[in-house]
N, C-alpha and C positions, 0 to 999 in steps of 0.2 A: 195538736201543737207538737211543735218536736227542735231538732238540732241539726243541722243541715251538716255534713261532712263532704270531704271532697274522697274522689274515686280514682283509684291511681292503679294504670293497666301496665300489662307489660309489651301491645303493640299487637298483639295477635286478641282476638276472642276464644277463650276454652271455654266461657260459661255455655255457648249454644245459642245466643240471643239473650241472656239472661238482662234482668233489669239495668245492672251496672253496665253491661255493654253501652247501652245507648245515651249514659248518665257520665257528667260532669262530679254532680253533686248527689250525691242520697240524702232523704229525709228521714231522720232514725226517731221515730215516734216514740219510744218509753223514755227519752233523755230529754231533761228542761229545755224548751224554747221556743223562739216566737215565732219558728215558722210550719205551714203546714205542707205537704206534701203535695205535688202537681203532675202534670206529664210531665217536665222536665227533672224531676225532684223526686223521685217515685217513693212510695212509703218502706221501711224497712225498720224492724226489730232488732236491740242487741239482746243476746239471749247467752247464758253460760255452754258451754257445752263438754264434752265425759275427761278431757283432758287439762282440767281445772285451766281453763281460759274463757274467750269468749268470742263468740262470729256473730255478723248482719247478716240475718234472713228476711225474705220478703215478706210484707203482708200478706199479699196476694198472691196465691200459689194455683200451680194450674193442677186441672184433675186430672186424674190416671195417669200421673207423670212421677217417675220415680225421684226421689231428690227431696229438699234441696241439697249439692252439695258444693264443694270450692270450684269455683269456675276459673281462677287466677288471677282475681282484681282483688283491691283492700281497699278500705277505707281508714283516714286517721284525721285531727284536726288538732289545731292550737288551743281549742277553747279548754277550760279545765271542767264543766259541766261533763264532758263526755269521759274526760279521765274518772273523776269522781264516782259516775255512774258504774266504768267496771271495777271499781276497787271494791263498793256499795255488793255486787254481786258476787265477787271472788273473795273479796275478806284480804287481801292485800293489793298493792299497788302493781300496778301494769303500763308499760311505757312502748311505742310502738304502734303501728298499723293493725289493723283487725283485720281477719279475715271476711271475705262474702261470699256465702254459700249461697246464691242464685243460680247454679245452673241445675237444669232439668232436662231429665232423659226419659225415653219410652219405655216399657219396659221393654219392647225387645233389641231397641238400641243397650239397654242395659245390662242384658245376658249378652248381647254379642262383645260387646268392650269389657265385662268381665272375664272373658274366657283367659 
């Protein structure tokens, strides 16, 4: 069960195909609620990350693929379950879109767009 949020792009795809590409809505499974996750709704984690905030990563991650990291979509919603949940993991209040790290790369697409 989870929280359904909505997915807001900016008109291009930088994720690679990543899950929010294809999605209206993500289903963010650690946050209350009464929906489960589908093809349309793909599953996704909020999780903290090293710059005292917090991103939607996917559940299901491909192998041998470098990532996840920002593909250039967010997710936010009106419900106060989702706010509560990142304050719950940062220890103060957070207002705003969240980041989604769903895209993935190969690694040798990885080392070439490093360079």
């Amino acid at each position: 069960m989870g929280l359904l949020v909505s997915v807001y792009k900016n008109g291009r795809d930088s994720t690679a195909g990543g899950d929010s590409s294809k999605a209206v809505e993500i289903c963010v499974i650690n946050v209350p609620g009464p929906f489960e996750p589908d093809d349309h709704t793909p599953a996704f984690a909020l999780v903290p990350n090293a710059l005292n905030s917090v991103v939607l990563k996917p559940v299901h991650e491909p192998d041998n693929m470098m990532g996840p990291c920002f593909g250039g979509n967010y997710a936010a919603t009106s419900d106060s379950r989702f706010d509560e949940a990142i304050e719950e993991m940062l220890g103060h209040r957070f207002y705003g879109a969240i980041p989604i790290h769903d895209r993935f790369d190969s690694w040798e697409a990885y080392d070439y767009l490093s360079r």
